[in-house]
C-alpha positions as a printed NumPy array, in Angstrom:
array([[  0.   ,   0.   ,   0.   ],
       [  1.261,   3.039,  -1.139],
       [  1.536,   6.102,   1.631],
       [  0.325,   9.327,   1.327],
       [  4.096,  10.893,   0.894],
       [  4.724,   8.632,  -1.718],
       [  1.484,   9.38 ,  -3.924],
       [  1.614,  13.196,  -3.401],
       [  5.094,  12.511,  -4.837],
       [  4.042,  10.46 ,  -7.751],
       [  1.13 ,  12.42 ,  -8.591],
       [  3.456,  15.945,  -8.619],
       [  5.93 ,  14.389, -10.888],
       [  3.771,  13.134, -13.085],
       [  2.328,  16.515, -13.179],
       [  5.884,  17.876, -13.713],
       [  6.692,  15.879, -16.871],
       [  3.297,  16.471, -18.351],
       [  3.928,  20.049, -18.325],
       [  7.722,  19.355, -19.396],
       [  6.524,  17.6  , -23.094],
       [  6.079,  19.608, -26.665],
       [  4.613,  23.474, -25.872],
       [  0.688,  23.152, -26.496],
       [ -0.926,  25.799, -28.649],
       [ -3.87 ,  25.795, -26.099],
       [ -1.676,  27.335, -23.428],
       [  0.635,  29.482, -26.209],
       [ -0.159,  33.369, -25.151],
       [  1.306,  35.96 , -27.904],
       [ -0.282,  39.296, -26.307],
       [  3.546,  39.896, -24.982],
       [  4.425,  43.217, -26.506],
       [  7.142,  44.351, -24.684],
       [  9.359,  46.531, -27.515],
       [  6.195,  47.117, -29.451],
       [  5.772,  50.68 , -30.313],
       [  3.242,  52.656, -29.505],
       [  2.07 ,  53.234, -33.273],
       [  2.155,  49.463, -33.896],
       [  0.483,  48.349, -30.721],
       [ -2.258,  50.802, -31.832],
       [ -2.194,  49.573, -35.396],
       [ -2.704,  45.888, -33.444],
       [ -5.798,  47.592, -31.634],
       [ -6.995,  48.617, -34.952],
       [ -7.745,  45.287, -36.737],
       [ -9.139,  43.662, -33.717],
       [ -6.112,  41.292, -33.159],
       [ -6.862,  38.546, -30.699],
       [ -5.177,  35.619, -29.774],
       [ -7.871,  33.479, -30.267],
       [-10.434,  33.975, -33.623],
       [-14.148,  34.055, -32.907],
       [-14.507,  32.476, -36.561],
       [-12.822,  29.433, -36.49 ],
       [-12.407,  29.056, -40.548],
       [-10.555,  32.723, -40.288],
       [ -7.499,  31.983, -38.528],
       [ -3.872,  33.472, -38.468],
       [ -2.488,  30.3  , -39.854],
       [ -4.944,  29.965, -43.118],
       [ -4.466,  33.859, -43.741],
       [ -1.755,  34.82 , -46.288],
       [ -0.196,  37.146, -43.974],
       [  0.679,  34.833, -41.534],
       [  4.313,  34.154, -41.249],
       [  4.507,  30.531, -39.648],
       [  6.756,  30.11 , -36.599],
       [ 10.412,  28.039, -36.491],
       [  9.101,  25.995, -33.827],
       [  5.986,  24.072, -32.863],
       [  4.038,  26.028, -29.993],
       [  5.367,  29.315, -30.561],
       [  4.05 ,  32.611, -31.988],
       [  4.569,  33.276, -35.259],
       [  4.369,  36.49 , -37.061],
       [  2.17 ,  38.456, -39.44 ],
       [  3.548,  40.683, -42.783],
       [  0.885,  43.029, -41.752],
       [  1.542,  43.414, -37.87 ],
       [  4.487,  43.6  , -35.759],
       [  5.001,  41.591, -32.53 ],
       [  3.886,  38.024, -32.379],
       [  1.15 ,  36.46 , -33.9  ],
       [ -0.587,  33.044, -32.52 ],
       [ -1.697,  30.648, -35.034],
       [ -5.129,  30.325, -33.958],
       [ -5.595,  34.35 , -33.373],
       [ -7.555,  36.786, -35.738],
       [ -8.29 ,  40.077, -36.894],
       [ -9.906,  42.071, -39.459],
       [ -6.851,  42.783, -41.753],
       [ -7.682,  38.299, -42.474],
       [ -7.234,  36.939, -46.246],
       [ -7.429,  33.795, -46.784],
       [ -4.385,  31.91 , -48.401],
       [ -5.045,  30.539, -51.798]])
């Protein structure tokens, strides 16, 4: 029979190396715009961008101006906007690739 030390430790590393594995889009923020200027922050503001879309068929990653990211679970970046860009975010500057 296992004691209670023993699980808490079990269950808190298995917790641990859950959160160690590939970086999950569903937790990916890109709303960090530290060295953003002001302008471009307010040209962000302009188009709506949001990290998530509310239309699900107008995404970041199926607009043209999306520039894809080096690395899985990372922001990427858009030819239209400065600072980062997640895949599944939006805005009203959208068109979609062809």
């Amino acid at each position: 029979m296992l004691g209670r030390r023993h699980f808490l430790l079990s269950v808190s590393a298995a917790a641990l190396a859950a959160g160690c594995g590939k970086p999950s889009r569903e937790n990916l923020s890109c709303m960090d715009l530290t060295g953003v200027s002001t302008d471009d922050v307010i040209a962000r503001n302009a188009v709506t961008y949001m990290d998530r879309s509310r239309d699900k068929t107008k995404t970041c990653e199926s607009c043209v101006q999306f520039v894809a990211p080096k690395t899985d679970g990372t922001c990427g970046s858009c030819k239209v906007l400065k600072g980062p860009v997640h895949p599944d975010g939006g805005c009203t500057a959208y068109a979609k690739k062809t």
